[in-house]
MARBASE-625914 format. One record per atom (N, C-alpha, C, O, CB): z, x, y; residue in one letter. Coordinates in steps of 0.2 Angstrom, whole numbers, padded with zeros to 4 digits, always signed. Each point is the difference from the previous one (the first is absolute). Glycine has a CB too. Layout:
// MARBASE-625914
ZXYA...
END
This chain:
// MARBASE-625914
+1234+0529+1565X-0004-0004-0005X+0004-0003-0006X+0004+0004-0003X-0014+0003+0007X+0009-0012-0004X+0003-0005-0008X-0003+0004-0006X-0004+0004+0001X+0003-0018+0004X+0004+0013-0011X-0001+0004-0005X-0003-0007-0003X+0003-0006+0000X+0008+0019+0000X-0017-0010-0003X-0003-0006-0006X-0003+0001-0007X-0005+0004-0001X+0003-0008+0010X+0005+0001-0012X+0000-0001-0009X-0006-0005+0000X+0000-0006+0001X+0014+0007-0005X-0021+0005+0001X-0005-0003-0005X-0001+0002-0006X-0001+0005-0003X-0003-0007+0011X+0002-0005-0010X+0000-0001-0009X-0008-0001-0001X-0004-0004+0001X+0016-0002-0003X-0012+0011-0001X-0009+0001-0002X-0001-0001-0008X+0003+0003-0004X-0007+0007+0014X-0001-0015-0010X-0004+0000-0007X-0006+0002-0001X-0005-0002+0004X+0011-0005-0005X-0007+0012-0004X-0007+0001-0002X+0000+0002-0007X+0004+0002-0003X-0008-0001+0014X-0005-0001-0011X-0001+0001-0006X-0002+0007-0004X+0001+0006+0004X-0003-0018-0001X+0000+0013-0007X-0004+0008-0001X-0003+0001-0007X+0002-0003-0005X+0007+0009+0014X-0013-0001-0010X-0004+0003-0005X+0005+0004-0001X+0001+0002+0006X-0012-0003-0005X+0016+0004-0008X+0004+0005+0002X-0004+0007-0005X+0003+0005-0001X+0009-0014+0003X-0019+0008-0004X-0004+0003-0002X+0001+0007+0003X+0001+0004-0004X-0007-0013+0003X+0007+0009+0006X-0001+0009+0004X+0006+0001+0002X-0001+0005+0004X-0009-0004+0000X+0014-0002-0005X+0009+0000+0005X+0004+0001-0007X+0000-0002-0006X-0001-0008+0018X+0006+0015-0009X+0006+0004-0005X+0005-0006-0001X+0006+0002-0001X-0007+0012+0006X+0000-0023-0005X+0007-0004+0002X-0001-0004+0007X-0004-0002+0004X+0011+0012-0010X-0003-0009+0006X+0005-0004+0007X+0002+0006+0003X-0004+0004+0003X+0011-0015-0007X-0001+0013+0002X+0004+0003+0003X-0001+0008+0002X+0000+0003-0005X+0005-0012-0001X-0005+0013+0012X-0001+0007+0002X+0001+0006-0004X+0006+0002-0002X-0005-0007+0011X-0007+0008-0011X+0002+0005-0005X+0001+0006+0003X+0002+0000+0006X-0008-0005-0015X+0003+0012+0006X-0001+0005+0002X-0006+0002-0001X-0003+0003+0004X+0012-0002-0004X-0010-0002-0007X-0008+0000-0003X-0005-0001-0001X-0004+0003-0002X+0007-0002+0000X-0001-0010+0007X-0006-0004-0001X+0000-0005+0006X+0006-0002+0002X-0007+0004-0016X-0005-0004+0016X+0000-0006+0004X+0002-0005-0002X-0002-0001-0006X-0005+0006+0011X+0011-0011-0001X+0003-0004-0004X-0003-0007+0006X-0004+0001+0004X+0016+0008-0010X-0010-0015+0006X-0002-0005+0001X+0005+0000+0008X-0002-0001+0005X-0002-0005-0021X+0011+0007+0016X+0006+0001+0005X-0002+0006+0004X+0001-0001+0006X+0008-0003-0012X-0012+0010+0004X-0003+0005+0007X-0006-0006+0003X+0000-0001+0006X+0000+0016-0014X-0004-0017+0005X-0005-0003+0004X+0000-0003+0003X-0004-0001+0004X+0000+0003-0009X+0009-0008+0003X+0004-0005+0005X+0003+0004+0006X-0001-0002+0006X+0004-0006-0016X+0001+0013+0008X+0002+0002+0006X-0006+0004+0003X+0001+0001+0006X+0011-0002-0010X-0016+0004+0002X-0006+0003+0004X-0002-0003+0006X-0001+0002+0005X-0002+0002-0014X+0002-0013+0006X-0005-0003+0003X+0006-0002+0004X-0001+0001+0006X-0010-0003-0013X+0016+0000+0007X+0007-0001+0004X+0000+0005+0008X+0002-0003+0005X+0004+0000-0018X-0008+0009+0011X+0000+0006+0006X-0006+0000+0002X-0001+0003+0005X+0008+0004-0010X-0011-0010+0003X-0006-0001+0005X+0000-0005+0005X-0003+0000+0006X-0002+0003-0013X+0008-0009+0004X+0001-0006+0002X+0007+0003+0006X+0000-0001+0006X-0006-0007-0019X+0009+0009+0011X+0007+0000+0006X+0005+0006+0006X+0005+0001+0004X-0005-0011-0014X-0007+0016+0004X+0000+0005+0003X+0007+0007-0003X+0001+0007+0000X-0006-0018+0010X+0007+0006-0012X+0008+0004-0004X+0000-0003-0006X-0001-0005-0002X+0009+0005+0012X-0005+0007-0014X+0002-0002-0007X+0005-0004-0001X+0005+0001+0002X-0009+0008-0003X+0002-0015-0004X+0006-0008-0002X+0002+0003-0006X-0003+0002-0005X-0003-0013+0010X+0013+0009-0004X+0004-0001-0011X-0003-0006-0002X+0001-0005+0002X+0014+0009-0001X-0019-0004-0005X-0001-0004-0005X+0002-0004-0007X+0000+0003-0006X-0005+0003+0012X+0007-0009-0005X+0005-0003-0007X-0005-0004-0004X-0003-0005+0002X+0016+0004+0005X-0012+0002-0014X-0005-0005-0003X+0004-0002-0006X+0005+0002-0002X-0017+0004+0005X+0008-0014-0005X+0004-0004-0004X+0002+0003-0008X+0004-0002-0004X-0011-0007+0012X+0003+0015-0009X+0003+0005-0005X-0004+0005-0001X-0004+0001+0005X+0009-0009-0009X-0006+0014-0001X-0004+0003-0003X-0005-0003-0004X+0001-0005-0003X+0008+0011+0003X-0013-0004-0001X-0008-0002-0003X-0003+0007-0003X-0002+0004+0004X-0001-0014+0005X+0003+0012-0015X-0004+0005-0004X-0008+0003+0002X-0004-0004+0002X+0012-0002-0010X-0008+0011+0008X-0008+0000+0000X-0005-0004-0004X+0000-0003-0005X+0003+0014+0008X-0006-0010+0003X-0007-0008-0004X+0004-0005+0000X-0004-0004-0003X-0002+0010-0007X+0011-0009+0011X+0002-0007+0000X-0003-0003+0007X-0001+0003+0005X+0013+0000-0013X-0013-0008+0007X-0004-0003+0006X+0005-0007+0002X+0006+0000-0004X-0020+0004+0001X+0013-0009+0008X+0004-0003+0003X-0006-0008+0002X-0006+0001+0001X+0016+0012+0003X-0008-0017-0003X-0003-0006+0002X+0005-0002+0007X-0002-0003+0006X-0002-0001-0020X+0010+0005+0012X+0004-0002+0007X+0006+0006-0001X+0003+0000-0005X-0006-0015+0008X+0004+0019+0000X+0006+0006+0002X+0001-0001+0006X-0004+0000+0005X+0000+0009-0012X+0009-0010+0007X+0005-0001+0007X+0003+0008+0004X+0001+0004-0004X+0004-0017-0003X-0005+0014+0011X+0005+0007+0005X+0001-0003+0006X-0003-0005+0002X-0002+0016-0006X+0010-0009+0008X+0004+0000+0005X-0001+0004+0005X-0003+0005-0002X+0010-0008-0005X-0006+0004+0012X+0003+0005+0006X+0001-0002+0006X-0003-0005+0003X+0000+0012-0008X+0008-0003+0006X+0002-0001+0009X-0003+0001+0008X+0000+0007+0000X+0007-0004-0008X-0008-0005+0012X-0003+0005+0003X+0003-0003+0006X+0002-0006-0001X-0012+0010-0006X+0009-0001+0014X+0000-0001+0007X-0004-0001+0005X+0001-0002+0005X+0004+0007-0008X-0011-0005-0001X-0007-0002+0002X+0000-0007+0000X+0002-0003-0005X-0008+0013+0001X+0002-0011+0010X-0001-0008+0004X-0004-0004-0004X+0000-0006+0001X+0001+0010+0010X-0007+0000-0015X-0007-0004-0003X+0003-0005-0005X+0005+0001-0004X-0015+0010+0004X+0007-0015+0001X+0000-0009-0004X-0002+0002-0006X-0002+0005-0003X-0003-0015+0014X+0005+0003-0013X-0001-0001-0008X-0007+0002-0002X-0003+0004-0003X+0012-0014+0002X-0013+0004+0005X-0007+0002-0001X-0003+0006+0002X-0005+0002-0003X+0005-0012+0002X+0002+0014+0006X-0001+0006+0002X+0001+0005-0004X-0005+0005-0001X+0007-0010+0008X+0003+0005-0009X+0001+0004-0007X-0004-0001-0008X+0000+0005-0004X+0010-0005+0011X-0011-0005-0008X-0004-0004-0003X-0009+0005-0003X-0003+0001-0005X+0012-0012+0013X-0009+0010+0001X-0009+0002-0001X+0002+0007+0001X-0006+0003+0000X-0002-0014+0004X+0012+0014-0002X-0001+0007+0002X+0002+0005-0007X-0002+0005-0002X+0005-0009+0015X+0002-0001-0017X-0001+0004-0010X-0006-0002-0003X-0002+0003-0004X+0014-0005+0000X-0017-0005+0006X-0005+0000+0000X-0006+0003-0001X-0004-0001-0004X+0011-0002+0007X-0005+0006+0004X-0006+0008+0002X+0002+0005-0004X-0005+0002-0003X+0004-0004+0014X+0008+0005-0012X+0002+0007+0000X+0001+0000-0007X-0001+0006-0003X+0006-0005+0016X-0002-0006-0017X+0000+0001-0007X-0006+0002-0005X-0006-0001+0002X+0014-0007+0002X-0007+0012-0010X-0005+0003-0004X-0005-0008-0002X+0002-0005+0002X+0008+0017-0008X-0015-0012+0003X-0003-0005-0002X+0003-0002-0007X-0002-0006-0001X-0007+0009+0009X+0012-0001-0011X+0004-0002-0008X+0007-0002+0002X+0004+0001-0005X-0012+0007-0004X+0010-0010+0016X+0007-0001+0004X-0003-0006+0005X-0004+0002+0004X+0010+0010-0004X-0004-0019+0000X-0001-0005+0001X+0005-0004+0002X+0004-0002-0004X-0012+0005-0002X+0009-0004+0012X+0005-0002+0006X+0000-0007-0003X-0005-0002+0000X+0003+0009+0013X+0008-0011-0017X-0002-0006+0001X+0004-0006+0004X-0002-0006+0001X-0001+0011-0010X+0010-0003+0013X+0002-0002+0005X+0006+0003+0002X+0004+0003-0004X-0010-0012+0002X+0007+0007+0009X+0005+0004+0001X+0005-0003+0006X-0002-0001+0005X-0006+0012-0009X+0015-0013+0001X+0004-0004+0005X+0004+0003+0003X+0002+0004-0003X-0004-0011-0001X+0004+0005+0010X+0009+0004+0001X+0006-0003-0002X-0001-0006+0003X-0002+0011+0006X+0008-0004-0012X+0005-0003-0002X+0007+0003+0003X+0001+0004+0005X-0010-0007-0014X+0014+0000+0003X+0006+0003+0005X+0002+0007-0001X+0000+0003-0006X+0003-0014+0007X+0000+0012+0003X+0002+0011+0000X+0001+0000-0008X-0002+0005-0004X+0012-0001+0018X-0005-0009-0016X+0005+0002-0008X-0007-0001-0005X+0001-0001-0006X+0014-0006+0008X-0019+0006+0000X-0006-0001-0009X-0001+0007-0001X+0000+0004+0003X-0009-0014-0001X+0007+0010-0009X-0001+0005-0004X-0006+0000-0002X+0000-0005-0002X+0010+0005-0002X-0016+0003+0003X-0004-0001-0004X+0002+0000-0010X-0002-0004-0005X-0006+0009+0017X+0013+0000-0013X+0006+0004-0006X+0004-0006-0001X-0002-0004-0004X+0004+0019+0008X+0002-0016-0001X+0006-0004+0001X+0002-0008+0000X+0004-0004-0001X-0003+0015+0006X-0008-0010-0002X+0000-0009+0002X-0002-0003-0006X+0002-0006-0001X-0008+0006+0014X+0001+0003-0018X-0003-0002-0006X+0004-0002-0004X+0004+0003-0003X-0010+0004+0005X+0005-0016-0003X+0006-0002-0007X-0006+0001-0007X+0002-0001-0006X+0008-0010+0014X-0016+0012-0006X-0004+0000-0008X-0008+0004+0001X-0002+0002+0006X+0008-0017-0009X-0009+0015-0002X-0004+0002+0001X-0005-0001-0006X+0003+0001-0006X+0003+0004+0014X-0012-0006-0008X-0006-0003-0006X-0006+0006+0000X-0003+0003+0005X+0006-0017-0003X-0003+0014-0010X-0006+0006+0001X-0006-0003-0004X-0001-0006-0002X+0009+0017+0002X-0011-0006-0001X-0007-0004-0004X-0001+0007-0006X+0001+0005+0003X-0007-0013+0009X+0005+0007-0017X-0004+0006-0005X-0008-0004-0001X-0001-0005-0003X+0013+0010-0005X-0016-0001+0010X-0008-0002-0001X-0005+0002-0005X+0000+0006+0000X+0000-0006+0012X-0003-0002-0016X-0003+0001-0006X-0008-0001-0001X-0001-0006-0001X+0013+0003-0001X-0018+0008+0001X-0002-0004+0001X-0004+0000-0009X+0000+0006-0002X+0000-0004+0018X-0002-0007-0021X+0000-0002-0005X-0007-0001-0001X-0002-0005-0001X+0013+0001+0002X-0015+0010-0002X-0007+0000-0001X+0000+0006-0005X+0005+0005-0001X-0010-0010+0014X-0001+0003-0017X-0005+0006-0004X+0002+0005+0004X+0006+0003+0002X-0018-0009-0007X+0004+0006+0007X-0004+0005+0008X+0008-0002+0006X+0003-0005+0002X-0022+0000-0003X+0019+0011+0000X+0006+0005+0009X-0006-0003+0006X-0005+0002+0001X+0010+0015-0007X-0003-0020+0009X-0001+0000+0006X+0001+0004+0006X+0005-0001+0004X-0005-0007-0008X-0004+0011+0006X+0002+0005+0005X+0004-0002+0009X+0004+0003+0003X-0016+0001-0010X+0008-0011+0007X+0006-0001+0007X+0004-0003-0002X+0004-0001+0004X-0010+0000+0004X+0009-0002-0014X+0010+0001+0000X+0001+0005-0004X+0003-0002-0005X+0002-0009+0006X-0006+0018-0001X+0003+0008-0001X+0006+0000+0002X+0004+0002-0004X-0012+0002+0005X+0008-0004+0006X+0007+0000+0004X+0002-0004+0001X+0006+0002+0001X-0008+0004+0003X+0001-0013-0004X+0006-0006-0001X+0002-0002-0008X+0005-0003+0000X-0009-0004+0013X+0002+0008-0018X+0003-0001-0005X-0004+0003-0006X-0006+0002+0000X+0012-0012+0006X+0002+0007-0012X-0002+0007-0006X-0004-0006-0003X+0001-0006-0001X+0010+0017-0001X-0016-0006+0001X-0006-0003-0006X+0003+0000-0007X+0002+0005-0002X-0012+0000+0009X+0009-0011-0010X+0002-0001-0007X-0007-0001-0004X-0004-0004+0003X+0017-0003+0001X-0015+0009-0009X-0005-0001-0004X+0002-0006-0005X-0005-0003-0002X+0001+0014+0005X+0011-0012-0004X+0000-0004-0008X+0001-0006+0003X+0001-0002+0006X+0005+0010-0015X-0007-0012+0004X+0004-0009+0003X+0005+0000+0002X+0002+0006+0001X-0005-0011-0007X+0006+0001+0008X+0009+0001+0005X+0000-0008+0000X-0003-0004+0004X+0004+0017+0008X+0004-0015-0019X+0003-0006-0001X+0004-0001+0009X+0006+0001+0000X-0004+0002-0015X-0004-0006+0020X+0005-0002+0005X+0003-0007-0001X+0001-0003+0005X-0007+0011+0002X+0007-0010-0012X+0003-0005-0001X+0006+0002-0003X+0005-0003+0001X-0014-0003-0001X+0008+0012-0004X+0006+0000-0005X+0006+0006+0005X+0006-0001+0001X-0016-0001-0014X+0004+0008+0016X+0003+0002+0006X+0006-0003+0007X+0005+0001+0002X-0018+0003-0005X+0009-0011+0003X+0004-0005+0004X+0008-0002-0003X+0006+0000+0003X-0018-0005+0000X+0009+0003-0009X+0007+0000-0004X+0005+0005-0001X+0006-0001+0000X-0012-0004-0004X+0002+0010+0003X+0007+0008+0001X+0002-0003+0006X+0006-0002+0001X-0010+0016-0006X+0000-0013+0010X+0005+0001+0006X+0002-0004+0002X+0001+0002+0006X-0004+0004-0005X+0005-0010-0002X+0006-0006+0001X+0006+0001+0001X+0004-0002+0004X-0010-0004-0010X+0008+0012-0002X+0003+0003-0002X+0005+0003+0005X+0006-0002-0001X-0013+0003-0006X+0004+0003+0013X+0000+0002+0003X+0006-0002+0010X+0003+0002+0005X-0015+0002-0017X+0010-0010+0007X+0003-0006+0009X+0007+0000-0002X+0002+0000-0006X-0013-0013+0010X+0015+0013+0004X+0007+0000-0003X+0004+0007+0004X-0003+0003+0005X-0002-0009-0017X+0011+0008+0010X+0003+0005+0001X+0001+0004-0006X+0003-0002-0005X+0000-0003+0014X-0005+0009-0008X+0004+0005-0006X-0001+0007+0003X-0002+0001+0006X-0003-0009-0019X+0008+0015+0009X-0001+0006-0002X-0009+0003-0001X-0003-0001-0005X+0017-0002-0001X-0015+0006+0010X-0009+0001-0002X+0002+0007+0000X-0001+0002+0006X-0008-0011+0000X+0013+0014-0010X+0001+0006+0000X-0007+0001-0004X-0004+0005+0001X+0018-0004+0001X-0016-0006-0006X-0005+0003-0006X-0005+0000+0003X-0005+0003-0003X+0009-0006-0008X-0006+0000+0019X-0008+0000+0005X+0003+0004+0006X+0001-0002+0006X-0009-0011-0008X+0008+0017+0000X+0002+0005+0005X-0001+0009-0001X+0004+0003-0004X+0004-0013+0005X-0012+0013+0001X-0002+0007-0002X+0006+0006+0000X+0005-0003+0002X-0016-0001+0003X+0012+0009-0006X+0003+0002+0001X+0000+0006+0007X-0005+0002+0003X+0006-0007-0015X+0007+0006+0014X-0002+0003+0009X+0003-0006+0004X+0000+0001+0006X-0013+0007-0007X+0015-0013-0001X+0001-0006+0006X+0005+0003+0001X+0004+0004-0003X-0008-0014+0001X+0006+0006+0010X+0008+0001+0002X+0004-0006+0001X+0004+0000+0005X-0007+0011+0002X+0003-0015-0008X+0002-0008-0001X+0007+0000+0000X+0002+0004-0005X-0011-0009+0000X+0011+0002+0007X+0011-0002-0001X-0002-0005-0005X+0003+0001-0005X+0005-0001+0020X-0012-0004-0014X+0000-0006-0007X-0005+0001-0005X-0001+0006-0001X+0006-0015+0007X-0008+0005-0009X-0007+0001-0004X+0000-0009-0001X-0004-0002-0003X+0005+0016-0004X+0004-0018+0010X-0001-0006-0001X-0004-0002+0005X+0000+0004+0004X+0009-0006-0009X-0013-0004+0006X-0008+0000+0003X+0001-0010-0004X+0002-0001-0005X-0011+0018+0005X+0006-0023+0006X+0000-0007-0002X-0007+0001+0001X-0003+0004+0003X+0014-0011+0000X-0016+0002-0007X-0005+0001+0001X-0001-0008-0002X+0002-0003-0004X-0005+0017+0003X-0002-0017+0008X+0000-0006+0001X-0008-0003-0004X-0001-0005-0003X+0011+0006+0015X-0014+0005-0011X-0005-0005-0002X-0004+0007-0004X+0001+0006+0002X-0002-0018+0010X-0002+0010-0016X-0003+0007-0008X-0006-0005-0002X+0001-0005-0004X+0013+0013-0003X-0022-0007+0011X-0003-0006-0005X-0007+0005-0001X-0001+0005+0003X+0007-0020+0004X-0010+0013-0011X-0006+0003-0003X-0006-0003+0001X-0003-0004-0004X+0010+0007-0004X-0011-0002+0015X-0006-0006+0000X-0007+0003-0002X+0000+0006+0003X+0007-0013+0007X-0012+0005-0013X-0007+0002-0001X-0005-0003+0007X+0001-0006+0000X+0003+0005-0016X-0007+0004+0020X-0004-0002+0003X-0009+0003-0001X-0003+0003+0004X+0016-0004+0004X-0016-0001-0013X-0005+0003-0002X+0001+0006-0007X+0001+0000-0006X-0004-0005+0020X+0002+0012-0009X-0001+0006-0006X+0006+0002+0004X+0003+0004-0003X-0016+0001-0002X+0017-0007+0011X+0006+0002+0002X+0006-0005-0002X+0001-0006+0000X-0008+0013+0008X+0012-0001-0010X+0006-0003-0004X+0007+0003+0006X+0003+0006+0000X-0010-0005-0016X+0008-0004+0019X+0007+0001+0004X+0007-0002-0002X+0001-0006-0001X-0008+0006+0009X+0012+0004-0009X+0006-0002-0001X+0004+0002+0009X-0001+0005+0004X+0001-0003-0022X+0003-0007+0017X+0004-0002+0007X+0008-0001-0001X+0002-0004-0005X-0013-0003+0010X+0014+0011-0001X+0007+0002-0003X+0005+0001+0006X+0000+0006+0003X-0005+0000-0015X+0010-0011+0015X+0002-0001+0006X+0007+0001-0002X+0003-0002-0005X-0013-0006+0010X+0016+0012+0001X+0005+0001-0002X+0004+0001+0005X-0002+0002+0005X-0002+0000-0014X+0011-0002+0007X+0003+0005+0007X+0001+0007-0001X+0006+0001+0001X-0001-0010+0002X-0008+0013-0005X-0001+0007+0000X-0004+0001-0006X-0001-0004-0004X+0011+0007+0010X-0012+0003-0007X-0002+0005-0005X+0002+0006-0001X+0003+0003+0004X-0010-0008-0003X+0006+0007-0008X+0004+0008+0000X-0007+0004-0002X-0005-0004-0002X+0020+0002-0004X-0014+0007+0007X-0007+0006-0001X-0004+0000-0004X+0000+0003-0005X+0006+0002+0008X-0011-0009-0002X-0007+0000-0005X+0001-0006-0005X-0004-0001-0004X+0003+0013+0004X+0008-0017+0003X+0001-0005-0004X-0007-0005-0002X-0002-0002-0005X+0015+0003+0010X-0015-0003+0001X-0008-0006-0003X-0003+0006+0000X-0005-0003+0001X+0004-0010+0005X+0000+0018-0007X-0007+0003-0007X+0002+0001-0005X-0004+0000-0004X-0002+0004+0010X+0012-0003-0006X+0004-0002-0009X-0001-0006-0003X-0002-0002-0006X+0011+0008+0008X-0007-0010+0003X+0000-0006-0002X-0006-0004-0002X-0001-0004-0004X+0011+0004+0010X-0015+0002-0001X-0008-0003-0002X-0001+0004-0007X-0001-0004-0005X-0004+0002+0017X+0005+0009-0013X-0001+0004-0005X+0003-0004-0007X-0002+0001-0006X+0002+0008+0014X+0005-0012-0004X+0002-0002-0009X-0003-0007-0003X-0001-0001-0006X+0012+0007+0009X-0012-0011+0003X-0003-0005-0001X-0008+0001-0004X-0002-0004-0005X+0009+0000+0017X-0010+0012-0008X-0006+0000-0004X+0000+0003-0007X-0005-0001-0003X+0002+0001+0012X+0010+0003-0012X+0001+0001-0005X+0000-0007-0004X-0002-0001-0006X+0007+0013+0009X-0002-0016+0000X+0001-0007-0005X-0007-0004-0002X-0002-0004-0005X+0015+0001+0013X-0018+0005-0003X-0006-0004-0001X-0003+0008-0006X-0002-0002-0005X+0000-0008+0019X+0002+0014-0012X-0003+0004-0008X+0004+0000-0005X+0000+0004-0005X-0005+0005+0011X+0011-0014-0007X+0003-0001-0006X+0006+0007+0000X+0005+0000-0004X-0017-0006-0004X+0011+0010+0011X+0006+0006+0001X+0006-0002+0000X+0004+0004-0002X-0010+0002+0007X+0007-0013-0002X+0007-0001-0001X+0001-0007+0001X-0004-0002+0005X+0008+0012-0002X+0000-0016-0006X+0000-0007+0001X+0000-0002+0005X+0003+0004+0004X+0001-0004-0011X-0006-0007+0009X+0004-0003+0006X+0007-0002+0002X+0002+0000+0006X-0010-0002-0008X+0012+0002-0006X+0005-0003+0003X+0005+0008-0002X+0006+0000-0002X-0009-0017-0001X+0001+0021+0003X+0004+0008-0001X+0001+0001+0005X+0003+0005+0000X-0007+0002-0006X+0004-0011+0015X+0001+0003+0006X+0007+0000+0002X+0004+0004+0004X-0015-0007-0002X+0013-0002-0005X+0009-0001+0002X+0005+0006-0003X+0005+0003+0002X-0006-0018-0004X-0003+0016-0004X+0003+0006-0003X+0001+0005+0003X+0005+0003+0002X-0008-0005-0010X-0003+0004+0008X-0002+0005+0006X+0003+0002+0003X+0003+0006-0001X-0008-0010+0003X+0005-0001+0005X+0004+0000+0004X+0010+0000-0001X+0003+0004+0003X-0016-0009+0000X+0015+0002-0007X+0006+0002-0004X+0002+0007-0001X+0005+0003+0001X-0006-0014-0006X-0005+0014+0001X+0001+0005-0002X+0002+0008+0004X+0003+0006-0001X-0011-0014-0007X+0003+0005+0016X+0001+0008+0006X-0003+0006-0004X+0001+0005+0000X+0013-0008+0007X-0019+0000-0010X-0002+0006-0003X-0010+0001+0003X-0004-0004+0000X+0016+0004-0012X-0012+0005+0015X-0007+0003+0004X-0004-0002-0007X-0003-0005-0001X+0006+0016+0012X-0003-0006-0016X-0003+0001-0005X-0003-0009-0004X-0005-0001-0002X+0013+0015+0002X-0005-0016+0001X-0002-0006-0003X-0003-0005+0002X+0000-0004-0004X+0006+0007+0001X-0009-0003+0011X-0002-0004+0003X-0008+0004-0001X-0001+0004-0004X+0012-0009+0012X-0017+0002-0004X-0007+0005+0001X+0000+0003+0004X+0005-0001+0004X-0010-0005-0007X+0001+0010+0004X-0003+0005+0004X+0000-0002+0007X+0000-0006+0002X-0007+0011-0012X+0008+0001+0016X-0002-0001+0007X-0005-0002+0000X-0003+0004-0005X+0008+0002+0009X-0010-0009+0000X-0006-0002+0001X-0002+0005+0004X+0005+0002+0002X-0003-0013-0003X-0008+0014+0004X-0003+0001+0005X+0003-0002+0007X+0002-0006+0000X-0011+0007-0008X+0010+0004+0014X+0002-0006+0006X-0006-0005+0004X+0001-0004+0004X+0009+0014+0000X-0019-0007-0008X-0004-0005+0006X+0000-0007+0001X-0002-0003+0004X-0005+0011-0005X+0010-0010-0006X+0001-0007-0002X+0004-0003+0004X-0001-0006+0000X-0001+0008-0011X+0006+0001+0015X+0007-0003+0002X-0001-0001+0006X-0002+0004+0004X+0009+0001-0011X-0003-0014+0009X-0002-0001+0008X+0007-0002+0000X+0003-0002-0005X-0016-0002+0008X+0017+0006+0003X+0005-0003+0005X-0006-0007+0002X-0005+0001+0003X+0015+0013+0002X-0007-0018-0006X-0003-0008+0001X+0003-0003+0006X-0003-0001+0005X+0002-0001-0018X+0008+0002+0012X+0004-0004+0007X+0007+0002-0001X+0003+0001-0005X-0009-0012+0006X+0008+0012+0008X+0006+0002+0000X+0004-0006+0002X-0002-0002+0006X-0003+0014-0003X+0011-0015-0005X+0004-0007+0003X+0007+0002+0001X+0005+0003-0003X-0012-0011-0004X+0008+0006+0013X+0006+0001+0009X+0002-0006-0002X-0003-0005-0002X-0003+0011+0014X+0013-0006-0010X+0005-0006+0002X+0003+0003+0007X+0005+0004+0000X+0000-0010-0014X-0007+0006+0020X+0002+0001+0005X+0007-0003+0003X+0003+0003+0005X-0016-0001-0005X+0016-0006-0004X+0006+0001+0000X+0007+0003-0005X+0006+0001+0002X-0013-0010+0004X+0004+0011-0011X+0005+0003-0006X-0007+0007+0000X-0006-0001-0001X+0014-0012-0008X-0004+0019+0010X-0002+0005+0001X+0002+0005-0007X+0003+0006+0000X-0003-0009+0014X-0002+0000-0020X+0000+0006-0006X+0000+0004-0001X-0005+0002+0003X+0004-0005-0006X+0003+0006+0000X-0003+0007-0001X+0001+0001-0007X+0005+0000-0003X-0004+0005+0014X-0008-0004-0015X+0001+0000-0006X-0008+0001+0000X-0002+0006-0001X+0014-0013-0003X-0018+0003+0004X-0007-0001+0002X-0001+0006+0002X-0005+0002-0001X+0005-0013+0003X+0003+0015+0002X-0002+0006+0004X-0001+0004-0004X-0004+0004+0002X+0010-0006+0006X-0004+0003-0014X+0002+0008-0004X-0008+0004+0002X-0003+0001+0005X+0012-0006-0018X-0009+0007+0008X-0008+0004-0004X-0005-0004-0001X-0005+0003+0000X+0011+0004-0005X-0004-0011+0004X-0007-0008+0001X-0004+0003-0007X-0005-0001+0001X+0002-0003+0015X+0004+0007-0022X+0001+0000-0007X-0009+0006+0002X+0001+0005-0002X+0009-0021-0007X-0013+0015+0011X-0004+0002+0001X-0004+0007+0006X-0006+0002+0000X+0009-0014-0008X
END
């Protein structure tokens, strides 16, 4: 049998799951993939995913990989994660590609989301997709900090402590602030993240709208590599892995890390 490389996208609630990645302590989002993988083909598959994801972090599109020997087609496979997947794990397509793809490695960028939701009254159904804000949230001025932010530089100061990174340099192409109703999203696209970097980095955006720190303090900031001086981590339910982006001919690696979250 020919050996075949599929690339699966899907989505998820990361509400109940310890992450992505296989723990010891807790069910993760990659046991269940591969669970349903062993139903589906009988044998346990290596699973490679487009990065780490924190507990409670959820996903809109998360990419993984693997190999297999088994003959079943695309769509076959398709409807059979389908069936077998949890219901807060949602198959969104799945192709075969060539042996060398990475779901890790192939990754030249990646975009997240921080979700907000901007009412008095807590609404009960977005508990789990995003942090409830009671005060106003200047997102205009929010938008403005994070402009700040586009570019290459040193993000040692949006970065938790515990990371293992060779660099702390990180380009970040797109940092914007949009208001859609009582929900407020900031959207923050790049070629990597470092650990907890966009919930630092939303955190701080929301200190600029409570006046805690200027708009234009971000460059400093950032200059400065200092944790202490940026805002606080956010909560992870707020946080979405939005989109994962492939150049299937230049195979980077950098996008792969820890995926900041």
């Amino acid at each position: 049998m020919s050996m075949k490389n599929f690339k699966v996208t899907i989505a998820f609630d990361g509400g109940n799951y310890g992450g992505w990645q296989i723990q010891k302590n807790s069910y993760t989002v990659q046991q269940a993939v591969q669970d349903s993988l062993k139903k589906i083909l009988k044998t346990r598959h290596k699973v490679t995913g487009c990065g780490r994801t924190d507990s409670g972090v959820h996903a809109n599109n998360y990419v993984y990989n693997f190999k297999t020997e088994s003959n079943i087609p695309e769509n076959g496979l398709f409807r059979a994660l389908h069936i077998t997947l949890p219901d807060d794990i949602a198959v969104l397509e799945v192709k075969e590609v060539a042996l060398d793809f990475s779901a890790q490695f192939s990754a030249v960028a990646k975009q997240y989301i921080y979700q907000f939701s901007n009412t008095v009254s807590r609404n009960p159904f977005l508990d789990r997709y995003a942090l409830h804000y009671e005060y106003p949230m200047d997102d205009k001025l929010m938008d403005k900090a994070a402009k700040h932010f586009l570019g290459h530089h040193d993000f040692s100061a949006f970065c938790a402590s515990g990371a293992q990174n060779v660099t702390s340099d990180r380009t970040i192409f797109r940092s914007d602030v949009v208001r859609d109703g009582d929900i407020v999203r900031y959207y923050v696209a790049g070629n990597g993240f470092l650990y907890n970097m966009v919930r630092i980095m939303a955190g701080t955006l929301l200190y600029v709208s409570a006046g805690k720190l200027e708009a234009d303090s971000i460059p400093d900031i950032i200059a400065s590599g200092d944790r202490e001086r940026a805002g606080k981590t956010l909560p992870p339910h707020g946080l979405y892995l939005d989109r994962v982006f492939y150049d299937t001919i230049s195979h980077e690696k950098g996008a792969g890390d820890h995926g900041g979250e």
